[in-house]
PQR file with spaces between the fields and no chain letter, atoms N, CA, C, O and H, PARSE charges and radii, in Angstrom:
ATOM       1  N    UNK     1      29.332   35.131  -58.339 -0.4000 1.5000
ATOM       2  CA   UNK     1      29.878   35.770  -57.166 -0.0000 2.0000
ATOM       3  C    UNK     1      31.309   36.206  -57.462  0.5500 1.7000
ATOM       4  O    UNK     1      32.072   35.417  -58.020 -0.5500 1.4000
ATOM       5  N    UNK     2      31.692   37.390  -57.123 -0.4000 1.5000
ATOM       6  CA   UNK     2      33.191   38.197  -56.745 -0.0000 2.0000
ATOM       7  C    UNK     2      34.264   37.415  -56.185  0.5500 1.7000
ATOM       8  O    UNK     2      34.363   37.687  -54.989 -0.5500 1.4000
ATOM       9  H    UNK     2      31.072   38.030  -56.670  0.4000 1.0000
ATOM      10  N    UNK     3      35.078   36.587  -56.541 -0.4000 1.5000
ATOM      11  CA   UNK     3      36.042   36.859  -55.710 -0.0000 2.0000
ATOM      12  C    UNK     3      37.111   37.446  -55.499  0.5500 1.7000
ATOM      13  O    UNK     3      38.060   37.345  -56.277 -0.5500 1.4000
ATOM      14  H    UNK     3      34.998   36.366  -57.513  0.4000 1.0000
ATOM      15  N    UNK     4      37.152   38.292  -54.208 -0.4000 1.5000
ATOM      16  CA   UNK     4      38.068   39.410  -53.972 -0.0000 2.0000
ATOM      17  C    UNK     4      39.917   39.136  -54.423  0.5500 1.7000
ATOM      18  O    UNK     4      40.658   38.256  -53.984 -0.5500 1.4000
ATOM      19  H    UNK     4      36.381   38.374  -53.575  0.4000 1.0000
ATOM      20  N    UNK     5      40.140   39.893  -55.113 -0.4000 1.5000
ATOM      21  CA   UNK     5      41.389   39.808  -55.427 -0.0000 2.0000
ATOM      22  C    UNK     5      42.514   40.070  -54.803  0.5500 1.7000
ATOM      23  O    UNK     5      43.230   40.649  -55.620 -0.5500 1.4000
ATOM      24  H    UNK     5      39.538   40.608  -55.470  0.4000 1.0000
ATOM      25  N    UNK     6      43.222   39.926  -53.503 -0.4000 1.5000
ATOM      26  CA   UNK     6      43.808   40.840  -53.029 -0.0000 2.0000
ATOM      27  C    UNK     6      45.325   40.988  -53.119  0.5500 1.7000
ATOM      28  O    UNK     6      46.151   41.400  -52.305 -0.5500 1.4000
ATOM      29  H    UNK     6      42.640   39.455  -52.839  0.4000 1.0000
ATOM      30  N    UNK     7      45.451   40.436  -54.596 -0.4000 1.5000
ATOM      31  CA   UNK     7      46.884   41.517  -55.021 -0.0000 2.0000
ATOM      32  C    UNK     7      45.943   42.846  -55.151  0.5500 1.7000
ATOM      33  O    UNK     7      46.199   43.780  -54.391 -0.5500 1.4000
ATOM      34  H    UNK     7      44.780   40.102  -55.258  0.4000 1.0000
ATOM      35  N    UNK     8      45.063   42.949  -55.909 -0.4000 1.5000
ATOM      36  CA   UNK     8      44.706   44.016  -56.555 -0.0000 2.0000
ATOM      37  C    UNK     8      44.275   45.092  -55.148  0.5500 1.7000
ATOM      38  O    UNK     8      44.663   46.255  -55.039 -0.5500 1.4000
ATOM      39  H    UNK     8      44.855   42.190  -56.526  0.4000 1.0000
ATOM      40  N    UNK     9      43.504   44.453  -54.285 -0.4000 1.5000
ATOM      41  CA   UNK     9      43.438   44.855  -52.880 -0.0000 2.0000
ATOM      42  C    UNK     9      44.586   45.852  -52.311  0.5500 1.7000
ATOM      43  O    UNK     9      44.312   46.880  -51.691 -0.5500 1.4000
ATOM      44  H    UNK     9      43.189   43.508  -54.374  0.4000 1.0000
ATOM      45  N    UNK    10      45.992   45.390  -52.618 -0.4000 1.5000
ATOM      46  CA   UNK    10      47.163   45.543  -51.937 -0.0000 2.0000
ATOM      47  C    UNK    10      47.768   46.719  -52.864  0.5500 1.7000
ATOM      48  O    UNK    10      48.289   47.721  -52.375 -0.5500 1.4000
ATOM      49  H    UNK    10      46.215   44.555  -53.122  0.4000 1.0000
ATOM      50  N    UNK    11      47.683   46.560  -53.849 -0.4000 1.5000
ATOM      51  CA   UNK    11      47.710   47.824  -54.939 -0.0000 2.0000
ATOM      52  C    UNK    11      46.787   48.629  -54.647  0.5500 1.7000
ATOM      53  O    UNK    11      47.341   49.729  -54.675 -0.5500 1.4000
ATOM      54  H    UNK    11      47.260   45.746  -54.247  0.4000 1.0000
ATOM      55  N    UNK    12      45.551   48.799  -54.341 -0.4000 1.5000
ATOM      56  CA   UNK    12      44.734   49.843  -54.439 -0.0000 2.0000
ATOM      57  C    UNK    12      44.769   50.348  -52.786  0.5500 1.7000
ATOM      58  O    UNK    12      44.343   51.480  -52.556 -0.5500 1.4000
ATOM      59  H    UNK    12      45.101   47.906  -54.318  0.4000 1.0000
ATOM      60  N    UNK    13      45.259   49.540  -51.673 -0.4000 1.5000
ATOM      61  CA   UNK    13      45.855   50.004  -50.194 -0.0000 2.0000
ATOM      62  C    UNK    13      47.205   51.188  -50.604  0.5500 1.7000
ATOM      63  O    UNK    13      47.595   52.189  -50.004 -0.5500 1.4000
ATOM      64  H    UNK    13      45.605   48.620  -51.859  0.4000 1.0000
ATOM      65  N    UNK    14      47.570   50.670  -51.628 -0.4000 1.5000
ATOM      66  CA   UNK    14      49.016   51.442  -51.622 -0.0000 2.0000
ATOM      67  C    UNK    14      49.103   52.625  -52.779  0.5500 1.7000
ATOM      68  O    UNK    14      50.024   53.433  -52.894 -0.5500 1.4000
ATOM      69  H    UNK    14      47.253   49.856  -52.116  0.4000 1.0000
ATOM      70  N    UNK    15      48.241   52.555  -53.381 -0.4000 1.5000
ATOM      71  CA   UNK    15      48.201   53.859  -54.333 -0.0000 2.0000
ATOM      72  C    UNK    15      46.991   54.646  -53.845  0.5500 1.7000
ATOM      73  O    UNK    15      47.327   55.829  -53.794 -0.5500 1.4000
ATOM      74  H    UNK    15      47.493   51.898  -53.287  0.4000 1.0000
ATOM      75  N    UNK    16      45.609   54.472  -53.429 -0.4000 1.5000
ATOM      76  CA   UNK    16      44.726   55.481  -53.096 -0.0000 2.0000
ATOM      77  C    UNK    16      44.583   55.654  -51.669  0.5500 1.7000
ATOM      78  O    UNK    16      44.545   54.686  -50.910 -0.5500 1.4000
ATOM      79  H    UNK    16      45.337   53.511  -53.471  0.4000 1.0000
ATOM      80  N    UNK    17      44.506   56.790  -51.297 -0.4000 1.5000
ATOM      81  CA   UNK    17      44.316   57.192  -49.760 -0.0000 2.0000
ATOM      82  C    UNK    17      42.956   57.270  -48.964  0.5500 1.7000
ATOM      83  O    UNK    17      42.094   58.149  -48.939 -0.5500 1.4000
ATOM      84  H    UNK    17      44.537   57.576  -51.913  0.4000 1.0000
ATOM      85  N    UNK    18      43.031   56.338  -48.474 -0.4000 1.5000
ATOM      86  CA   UNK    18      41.002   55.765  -47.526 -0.0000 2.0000
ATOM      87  C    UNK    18      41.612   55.663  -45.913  0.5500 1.7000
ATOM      88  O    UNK    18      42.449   54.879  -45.466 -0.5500 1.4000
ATOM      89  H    UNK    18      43.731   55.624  -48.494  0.4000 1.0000
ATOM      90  N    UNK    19      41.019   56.533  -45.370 -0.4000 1.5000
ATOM      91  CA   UNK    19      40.856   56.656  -44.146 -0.0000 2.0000
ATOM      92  C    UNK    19      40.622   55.534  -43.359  0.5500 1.7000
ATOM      93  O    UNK    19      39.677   54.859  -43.771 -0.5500 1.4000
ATOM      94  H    UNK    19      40.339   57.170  -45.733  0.4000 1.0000
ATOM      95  N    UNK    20      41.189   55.102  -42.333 -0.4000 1.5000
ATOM      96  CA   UNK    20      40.426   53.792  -41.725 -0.0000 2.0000
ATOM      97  C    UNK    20      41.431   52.664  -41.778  0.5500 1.7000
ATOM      98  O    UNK    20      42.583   52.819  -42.182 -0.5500 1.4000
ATOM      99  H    UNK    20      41.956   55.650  -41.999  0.4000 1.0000
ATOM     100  N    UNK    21      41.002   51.680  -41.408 -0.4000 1.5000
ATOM     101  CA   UNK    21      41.768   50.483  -40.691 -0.0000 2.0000
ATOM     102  C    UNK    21      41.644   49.288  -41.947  0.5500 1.7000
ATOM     103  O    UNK    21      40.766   49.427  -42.798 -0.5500 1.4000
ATOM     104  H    UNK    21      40.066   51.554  -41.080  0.4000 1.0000
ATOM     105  N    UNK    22      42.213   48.575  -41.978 -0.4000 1.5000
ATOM     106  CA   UNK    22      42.126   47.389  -43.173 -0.0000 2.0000
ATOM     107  C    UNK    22      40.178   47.113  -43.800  0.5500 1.7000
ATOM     108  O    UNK    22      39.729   47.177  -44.945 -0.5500 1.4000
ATOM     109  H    UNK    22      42.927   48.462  -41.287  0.4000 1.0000
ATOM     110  N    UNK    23      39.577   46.860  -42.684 -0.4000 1.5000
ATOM     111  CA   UNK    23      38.929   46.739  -43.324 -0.0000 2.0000
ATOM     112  C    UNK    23      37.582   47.670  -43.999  0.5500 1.7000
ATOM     113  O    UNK    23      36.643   47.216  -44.653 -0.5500 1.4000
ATOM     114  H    UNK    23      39.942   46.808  -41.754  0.4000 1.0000
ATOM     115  N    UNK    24      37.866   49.308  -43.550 -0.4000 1.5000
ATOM     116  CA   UNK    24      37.647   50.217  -44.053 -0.0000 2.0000
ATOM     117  C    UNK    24      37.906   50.422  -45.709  0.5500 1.7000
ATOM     118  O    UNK    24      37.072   50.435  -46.614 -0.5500 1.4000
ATOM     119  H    UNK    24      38.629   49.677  -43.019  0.4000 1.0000
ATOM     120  N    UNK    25      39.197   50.558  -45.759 -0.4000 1.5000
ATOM     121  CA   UNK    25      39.755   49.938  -47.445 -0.0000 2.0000
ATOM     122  C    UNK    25      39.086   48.961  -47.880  0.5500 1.7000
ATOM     123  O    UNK    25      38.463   49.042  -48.938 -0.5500 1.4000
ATOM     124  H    UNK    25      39.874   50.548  -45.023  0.4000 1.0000
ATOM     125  N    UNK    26      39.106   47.868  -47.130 -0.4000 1.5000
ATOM     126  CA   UNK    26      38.422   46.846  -48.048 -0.0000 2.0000
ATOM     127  C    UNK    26      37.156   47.150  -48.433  0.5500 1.7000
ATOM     128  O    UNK    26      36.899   46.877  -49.606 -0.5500 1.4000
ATOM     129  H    UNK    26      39.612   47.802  -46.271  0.4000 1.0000
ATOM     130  N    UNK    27      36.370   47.594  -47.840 -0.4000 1.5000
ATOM     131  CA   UNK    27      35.119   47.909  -48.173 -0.0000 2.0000
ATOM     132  C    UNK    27      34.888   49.182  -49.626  0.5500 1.7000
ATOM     133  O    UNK    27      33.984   49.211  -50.461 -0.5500 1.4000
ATOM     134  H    UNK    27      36.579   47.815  -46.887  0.4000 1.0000
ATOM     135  N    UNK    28      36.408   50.360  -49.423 -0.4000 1.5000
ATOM     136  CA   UNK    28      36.030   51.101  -50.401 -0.0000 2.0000
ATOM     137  C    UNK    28      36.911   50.119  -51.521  0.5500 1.7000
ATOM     138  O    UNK    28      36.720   50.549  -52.659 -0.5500 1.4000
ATOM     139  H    UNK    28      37.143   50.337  -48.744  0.4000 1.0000
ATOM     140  N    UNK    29      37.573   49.246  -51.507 -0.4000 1.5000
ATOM     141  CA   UNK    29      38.293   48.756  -52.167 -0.0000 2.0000
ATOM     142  C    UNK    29      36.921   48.207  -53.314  0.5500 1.7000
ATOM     143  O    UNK    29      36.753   48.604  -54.467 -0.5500 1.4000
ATOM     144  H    UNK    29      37.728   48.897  -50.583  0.4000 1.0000
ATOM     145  N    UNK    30      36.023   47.131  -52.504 -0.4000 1.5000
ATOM     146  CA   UNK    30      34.949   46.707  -53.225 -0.0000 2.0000
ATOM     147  C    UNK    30      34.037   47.579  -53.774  0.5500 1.7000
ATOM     148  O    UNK    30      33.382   47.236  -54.758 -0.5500 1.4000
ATOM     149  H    UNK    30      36.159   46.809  -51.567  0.4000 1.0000
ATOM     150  N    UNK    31      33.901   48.730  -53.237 -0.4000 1.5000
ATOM     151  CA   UNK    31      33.136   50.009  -54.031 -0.0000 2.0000
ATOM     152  C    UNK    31      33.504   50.597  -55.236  0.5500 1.7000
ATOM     153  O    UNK    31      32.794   50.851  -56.209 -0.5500 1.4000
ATOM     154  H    UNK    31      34.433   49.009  -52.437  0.4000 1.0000
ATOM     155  N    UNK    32      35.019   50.837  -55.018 -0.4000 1.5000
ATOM     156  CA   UNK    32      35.522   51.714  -56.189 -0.0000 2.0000
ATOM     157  C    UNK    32      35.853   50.852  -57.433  0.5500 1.7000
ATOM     158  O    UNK    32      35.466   51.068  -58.582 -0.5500 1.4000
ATOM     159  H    UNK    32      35.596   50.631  -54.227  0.4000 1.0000
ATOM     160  N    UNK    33      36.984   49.388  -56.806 -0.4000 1.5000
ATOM     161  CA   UNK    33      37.280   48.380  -57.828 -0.0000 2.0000
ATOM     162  C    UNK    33      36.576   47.712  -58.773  0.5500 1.7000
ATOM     163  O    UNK    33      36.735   47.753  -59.993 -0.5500 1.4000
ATOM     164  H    UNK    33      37.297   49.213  -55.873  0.4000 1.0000
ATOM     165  N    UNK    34      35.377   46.771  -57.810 -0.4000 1.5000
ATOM     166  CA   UNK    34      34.152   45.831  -58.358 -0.0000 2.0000
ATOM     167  C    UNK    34      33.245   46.758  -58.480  0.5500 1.7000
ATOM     168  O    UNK    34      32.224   46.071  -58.503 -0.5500 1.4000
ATOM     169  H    UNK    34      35.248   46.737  -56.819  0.4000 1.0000
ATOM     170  N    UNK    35      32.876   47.944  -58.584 -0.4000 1.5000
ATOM     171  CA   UNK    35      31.549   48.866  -58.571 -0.0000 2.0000
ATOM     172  C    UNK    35      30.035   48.778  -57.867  0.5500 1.7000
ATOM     173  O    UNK    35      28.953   49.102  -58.359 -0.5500 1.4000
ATOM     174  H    UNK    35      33.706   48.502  -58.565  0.4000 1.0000
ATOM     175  N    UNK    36      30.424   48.056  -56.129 -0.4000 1.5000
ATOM     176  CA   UNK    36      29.491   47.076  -56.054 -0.0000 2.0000
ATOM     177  C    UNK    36      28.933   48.599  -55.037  0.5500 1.7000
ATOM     178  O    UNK    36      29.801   49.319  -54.544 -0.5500 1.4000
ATOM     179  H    UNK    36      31.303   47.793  -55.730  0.4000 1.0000
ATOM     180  N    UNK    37      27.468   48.912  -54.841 -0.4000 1.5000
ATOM     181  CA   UNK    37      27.051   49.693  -54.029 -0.0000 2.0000
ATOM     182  C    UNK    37      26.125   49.583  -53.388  0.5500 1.7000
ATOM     183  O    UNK    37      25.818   50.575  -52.727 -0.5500 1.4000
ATOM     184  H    UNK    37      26.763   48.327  -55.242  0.4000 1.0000
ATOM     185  N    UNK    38      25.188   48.259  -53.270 -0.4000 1.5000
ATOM     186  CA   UNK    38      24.634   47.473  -52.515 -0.0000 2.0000
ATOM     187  C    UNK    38      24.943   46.708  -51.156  0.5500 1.7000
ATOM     188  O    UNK    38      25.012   45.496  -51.362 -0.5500 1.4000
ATOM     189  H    UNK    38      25.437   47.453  -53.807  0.4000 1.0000
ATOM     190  N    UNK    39      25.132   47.029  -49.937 -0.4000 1.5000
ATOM     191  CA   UNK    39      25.311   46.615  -48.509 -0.0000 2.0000
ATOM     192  C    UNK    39      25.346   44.770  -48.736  0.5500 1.7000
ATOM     193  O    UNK    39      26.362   44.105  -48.531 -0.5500 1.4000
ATOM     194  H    UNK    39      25.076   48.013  -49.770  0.4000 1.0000
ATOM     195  N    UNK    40      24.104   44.225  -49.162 -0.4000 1.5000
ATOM     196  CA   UNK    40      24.074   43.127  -49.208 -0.0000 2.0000
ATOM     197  C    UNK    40      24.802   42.367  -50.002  0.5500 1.7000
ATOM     198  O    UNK    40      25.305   41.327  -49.576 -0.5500 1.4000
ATOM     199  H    UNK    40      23.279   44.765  -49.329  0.4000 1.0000
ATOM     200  N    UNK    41      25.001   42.893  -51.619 -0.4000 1.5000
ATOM     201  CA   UNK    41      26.353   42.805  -52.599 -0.0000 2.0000
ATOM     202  C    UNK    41      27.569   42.444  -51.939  0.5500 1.7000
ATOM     203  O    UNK    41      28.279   41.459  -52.139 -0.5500 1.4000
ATOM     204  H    UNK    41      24.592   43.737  -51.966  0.4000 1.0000
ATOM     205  N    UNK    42      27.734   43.552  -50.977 -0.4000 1.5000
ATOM     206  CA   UNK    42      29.098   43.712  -50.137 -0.0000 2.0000
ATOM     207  C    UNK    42      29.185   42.558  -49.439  0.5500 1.7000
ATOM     208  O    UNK    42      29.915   41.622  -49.765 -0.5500 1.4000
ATOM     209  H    UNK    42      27.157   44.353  -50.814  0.4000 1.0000
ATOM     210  N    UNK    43      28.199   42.583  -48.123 -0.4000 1.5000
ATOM     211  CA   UNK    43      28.186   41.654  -47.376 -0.0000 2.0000
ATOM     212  C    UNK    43      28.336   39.793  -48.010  0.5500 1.7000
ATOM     213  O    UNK    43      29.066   38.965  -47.465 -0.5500 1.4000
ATOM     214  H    UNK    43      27.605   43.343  -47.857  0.4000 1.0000
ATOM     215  N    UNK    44      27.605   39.557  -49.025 -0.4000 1.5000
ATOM     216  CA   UNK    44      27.364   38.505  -49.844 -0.0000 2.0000
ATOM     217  C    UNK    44      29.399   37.794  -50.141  0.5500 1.7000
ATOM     218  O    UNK    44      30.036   36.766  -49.911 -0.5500 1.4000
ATOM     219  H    UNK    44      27.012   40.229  -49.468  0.4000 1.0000
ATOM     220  N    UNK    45      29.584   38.851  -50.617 -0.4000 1.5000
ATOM     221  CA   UNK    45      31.283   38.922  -50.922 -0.0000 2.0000
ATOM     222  C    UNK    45      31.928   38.674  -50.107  0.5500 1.7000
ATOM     223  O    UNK    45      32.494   37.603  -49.885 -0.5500 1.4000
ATOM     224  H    UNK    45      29.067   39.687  -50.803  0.4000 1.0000
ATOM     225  N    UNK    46      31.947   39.643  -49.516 -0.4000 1.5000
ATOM     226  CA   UNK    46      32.760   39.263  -47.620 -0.0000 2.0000
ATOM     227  C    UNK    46      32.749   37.956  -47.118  0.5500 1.7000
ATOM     228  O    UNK    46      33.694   37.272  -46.725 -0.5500 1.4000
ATOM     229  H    UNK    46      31.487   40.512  -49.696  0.4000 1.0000
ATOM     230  N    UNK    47      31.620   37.713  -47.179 -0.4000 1.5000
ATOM     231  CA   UNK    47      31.124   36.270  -46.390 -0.0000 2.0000
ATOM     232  C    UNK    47      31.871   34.870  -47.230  0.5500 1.7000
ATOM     233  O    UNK    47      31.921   33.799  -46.626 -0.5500 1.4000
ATOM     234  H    UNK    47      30.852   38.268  -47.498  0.4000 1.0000
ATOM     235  N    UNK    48      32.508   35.001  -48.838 -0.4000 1.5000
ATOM     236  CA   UNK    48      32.545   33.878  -49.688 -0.0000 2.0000
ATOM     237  C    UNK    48      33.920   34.029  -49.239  0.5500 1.7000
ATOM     238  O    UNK    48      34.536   32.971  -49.362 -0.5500 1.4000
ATOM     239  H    UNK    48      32.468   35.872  -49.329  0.4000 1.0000
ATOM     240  N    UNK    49      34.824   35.276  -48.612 -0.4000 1.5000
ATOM     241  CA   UNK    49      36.278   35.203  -48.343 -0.0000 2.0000
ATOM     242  C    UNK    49      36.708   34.670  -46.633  0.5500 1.7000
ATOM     243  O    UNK    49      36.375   35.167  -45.557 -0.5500 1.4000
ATOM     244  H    UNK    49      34.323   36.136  -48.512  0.4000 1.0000
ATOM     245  N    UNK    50      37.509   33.552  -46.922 -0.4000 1.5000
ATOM     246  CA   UNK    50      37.678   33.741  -45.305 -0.0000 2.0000
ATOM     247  C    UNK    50      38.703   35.123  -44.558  0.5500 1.7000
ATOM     248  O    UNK    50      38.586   35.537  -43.404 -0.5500 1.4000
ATOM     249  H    UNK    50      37.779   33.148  -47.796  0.4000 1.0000
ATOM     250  N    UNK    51      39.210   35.383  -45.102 -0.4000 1.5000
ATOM     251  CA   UNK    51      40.117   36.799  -44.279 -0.0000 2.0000
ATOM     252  C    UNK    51      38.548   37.951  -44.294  0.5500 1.7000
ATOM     253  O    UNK    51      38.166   38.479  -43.250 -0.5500 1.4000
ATOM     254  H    UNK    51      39.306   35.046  -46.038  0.4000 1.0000
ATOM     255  N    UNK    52      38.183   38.058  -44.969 -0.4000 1.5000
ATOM     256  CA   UNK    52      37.084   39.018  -44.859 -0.0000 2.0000
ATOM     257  C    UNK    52      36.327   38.394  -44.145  0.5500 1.7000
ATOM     258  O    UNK    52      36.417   39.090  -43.133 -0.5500 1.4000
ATOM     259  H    UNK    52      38.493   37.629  -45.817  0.4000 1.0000
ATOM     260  N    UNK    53      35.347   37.269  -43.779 -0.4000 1.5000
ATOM     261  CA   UNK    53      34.904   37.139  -43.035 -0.0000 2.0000
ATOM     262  C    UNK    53      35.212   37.052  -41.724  0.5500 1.7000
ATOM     263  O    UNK    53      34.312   37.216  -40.900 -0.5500 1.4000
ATOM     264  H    UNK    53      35.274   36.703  -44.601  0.4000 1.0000
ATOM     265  N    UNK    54      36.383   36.812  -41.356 -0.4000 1.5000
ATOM     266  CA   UNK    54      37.206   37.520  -39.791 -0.0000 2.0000
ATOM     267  C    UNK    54      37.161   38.357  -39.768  0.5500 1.7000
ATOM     268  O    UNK    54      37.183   38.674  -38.579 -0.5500 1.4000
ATOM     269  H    UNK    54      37.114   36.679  -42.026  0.4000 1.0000
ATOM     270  N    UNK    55      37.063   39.601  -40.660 -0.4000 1.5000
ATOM     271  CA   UNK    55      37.526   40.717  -40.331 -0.0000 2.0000
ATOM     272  C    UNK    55      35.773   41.395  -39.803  0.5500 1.7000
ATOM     273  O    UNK    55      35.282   42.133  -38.949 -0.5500 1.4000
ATOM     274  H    UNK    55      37.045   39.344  -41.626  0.4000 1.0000
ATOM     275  N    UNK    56      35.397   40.629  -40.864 -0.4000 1.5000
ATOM     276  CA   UNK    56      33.239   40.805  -40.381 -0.0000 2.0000
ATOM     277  C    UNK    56      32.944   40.402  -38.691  0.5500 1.7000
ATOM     278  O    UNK    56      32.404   41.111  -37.842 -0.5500 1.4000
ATOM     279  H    UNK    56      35.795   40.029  -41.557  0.4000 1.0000
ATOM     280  N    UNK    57      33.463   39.112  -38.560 -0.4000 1.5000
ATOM     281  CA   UNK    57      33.309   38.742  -36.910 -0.0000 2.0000
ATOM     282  C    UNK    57      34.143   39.759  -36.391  0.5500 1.7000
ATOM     283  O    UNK    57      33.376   40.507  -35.785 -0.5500 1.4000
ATOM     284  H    UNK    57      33.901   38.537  -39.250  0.4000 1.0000
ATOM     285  N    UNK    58      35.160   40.144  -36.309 -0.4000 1.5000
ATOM     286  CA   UNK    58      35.878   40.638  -35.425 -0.0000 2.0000
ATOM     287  C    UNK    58      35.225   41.981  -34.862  0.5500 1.7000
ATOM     288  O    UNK    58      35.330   42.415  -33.715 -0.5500 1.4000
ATOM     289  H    UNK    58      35.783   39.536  -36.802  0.4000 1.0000
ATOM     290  N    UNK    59      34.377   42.659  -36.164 -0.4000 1.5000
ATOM     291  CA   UNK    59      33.321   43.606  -35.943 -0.0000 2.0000
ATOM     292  C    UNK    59      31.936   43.596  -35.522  0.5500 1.7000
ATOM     293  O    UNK    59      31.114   44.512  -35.504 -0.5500 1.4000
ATOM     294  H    UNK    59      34.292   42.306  -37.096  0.4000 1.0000
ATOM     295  N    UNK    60      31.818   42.112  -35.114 -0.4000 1.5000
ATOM     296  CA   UNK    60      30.538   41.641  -34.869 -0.0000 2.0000
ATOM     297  C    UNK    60      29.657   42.130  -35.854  0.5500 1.7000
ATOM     298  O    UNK    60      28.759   42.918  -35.558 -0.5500 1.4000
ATOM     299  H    UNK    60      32.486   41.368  -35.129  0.4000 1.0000
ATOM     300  N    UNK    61      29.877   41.651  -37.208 -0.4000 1.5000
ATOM     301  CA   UNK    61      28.881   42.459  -38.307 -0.0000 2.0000
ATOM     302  C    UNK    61      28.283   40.598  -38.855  0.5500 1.7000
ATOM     303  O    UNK    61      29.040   39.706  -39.238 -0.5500 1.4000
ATOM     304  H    UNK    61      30.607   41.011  -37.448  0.4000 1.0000
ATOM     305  N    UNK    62      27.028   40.520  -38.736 -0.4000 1.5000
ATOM     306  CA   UNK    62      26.365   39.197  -38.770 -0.0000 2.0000
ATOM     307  C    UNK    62      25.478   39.248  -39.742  0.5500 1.7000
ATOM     308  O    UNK    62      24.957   38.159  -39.983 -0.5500 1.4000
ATOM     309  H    UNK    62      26.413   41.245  -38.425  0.4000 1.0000
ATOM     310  N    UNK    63      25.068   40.287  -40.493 -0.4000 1.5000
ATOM     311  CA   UNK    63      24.048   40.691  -41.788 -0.0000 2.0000
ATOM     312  C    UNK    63      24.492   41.776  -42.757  0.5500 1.7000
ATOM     313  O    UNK    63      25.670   42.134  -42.737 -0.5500 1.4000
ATOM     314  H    UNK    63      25.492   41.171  -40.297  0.4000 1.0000
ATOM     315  N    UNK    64      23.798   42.213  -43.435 -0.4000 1.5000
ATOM     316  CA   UNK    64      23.948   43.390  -44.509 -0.0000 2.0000
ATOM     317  C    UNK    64      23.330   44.108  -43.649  0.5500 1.7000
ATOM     318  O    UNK    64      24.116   44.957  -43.230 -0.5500 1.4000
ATOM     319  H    UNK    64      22.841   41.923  -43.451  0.4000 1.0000
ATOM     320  N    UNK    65      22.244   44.207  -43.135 -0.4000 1.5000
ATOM     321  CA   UNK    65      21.919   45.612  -42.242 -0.0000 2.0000
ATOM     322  C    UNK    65      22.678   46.242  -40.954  0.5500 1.7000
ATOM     323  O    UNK    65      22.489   47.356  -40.466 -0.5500 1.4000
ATOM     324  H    UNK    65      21.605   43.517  -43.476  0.4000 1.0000
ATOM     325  N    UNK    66      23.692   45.120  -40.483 -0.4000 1.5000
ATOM     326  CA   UNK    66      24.661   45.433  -39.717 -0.0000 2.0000
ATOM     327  C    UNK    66      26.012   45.967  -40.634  0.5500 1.7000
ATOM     328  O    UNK    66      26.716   46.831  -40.112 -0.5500 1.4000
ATOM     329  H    UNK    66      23.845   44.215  -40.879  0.4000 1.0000
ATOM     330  N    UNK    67      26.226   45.670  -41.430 -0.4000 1.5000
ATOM     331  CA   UNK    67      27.033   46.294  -42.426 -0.0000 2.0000
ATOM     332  C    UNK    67      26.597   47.528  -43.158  0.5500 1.7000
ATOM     333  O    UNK    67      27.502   48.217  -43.628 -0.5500 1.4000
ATOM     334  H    UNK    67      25.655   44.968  -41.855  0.4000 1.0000
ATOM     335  N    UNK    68      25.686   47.816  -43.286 -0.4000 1.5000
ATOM     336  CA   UNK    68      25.166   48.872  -43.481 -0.0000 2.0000
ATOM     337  C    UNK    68      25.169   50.309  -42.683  0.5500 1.7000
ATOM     338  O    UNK    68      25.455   51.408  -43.158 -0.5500 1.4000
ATOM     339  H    UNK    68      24.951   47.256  -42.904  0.4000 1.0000
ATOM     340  N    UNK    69      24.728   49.963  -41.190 -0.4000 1.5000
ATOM     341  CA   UNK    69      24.667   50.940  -40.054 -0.0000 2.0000
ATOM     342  C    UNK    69      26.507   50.838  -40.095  0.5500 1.7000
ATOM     343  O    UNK    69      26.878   51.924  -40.540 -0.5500 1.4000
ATOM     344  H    UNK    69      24.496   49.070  -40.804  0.4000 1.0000
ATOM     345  N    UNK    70      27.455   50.152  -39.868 -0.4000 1.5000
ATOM     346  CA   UNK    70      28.873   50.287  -40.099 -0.0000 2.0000
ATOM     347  C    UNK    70      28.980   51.269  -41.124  0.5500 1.7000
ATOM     348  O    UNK    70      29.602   52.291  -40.834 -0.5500 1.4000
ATOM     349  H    UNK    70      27.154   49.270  -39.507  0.4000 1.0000
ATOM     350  N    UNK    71      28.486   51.162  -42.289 -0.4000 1.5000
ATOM     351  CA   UNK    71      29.118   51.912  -43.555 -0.0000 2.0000
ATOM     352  C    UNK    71      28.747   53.203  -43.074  0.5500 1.7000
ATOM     353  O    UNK    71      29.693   53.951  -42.826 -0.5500 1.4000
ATOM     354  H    UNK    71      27.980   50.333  -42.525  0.4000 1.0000
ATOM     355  N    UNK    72      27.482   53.685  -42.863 -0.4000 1.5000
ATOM     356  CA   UNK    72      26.996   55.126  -42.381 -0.0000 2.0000
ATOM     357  C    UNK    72      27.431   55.584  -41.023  0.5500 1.7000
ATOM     358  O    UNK    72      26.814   56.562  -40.601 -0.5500 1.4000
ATOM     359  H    UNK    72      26.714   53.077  -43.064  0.4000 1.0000
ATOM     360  N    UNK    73      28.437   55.047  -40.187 -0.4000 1.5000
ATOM     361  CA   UNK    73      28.586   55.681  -38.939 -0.0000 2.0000
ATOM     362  C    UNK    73      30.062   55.601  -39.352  0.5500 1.7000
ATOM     363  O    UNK    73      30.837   55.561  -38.397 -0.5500 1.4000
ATOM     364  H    UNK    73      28.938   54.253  -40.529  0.4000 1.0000
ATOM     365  N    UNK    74      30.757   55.560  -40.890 -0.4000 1.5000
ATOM     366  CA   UNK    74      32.149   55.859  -40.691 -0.0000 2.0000
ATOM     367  C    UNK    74      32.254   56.867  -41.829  0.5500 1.7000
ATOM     368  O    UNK    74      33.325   57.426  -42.061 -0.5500 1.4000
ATOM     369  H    UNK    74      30.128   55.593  -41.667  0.4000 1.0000
């Protein structure tokens, strides 16, 4: 399992330009950085961090298929 790096997080907030709210970035953060392009990949990750997993509740996102319909409606 990944765990999210977030100096590297905080560097890639501040040099590439992603539309969206913290945890918008984070998500392309894990796409572009870790090469991960699997919903459940993602979700799996999220869930092992506690700041990412607040940021999952706070969106009421409770699965990969709820993370999924998120990824395609932004």
């Amino acid at each position: 399992m990944i765990t999210i790096n977030w100096d590297d997080y905080k560097h890639f907030k501040t040099t590439e330009y992603v539309e969206g709210d913290n945890f918008d970035i984070l998500l392309e953060f894990l796409k572009s950085y870790y090469n991960m392009k699997r919903p459940l990949e993602i979700f799996e990750t999220l869930c092992e961090d506690e700041l990412a997993r607040m940021m999952l509740q706070k969106r009421e996102i409770a699965d990969a298929v709820a993370l999924e319909e998120y990824m395609k409606k932004r």
